[in-house]
N, C-alpha and C positions, 0 to 999 in steps of 0.2 A: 517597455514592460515585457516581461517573459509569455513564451504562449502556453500557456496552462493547458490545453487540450494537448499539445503533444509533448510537456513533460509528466502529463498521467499517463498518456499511453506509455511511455518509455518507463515510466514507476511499474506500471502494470506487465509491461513485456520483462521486465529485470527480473521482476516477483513469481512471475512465472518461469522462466528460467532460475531461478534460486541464483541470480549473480547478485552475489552478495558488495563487490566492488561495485558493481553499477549503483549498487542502493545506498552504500554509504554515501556516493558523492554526491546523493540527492536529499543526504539529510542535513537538516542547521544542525549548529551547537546544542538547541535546545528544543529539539523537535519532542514530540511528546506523539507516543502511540497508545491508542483503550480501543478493546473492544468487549464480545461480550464475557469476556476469562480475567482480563487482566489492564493494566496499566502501567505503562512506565514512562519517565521523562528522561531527556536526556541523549546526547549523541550515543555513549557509551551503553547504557541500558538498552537505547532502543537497536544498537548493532547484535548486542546477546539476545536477544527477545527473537530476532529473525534467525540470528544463527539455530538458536533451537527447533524454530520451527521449520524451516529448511532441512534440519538432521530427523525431524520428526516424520517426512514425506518422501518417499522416492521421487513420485512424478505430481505437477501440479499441471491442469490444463484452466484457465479464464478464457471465462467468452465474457466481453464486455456487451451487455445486453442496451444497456445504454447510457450515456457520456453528457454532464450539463457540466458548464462550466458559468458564471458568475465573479465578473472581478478576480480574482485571483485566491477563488475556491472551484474547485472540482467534486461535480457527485456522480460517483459511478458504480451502475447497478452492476453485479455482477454474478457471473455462476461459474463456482471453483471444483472441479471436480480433486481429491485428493487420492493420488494412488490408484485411480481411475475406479472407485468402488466409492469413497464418500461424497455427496454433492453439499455444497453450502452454496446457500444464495444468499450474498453478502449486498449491501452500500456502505461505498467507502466515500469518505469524505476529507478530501485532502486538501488541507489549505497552505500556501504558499507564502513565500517575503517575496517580496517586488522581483531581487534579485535570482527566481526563479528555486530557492531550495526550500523544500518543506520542511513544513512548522510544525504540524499536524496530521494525523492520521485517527478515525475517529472511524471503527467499523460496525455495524447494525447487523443482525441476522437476521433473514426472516423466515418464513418456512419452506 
């Protein structure tokens, strides 16, 4: 079985770094992204959905404030600063196939 704890952090370190290659190769065919804007399904969808928000921010900083993992879902509290001026404090909720590529991504905002 795949280790879930350090293919989020490496989902989390990609996304912060805006590498966009690293993130494709962590998506399924049919991975499905929502948070609290929008939803999309799909490999294809969800590669444009990142591209723009990647063109949308110069710089992203995540502090993983903290990390549960369960079976072959991941919950991670986080604080994203954008551009170093907007803060979100997100949970992300990433769940996985056996064979370690994400299915899902299901993001919460709080205040």
């Amino acid at each position: 079985m795949a280790d879930i704890e350090a293919l989020t952090r490496k989902f989390i370190s990609a996304y912060e770094q805006k590498d966009m290659d690293a993130i494709a190769g962590m998506f399924s065919a049919e991975v499905i992204l929502r948070d609290w804007n929008t939803e999309v399904a799909g490999y294809e969808a969800a590669i444009q959905e990142y591209t723009n928000n990647f063109q949308a921010a110069d710089t992203l900083e995540i502090k993983i404030h903290n990390l549960l993992v369960h079976g072959l879902t991941a919950a991670a509290v986080l604080e994203i600063v954008v551009d170093g001026v907007e803060t979100l404090r997100v949970v992300d909720l990433l769940s996985f196939s056996a064979d370690g590529k994400i299915q899902s991504i299901v993001a919460y905002k709080g205040l």
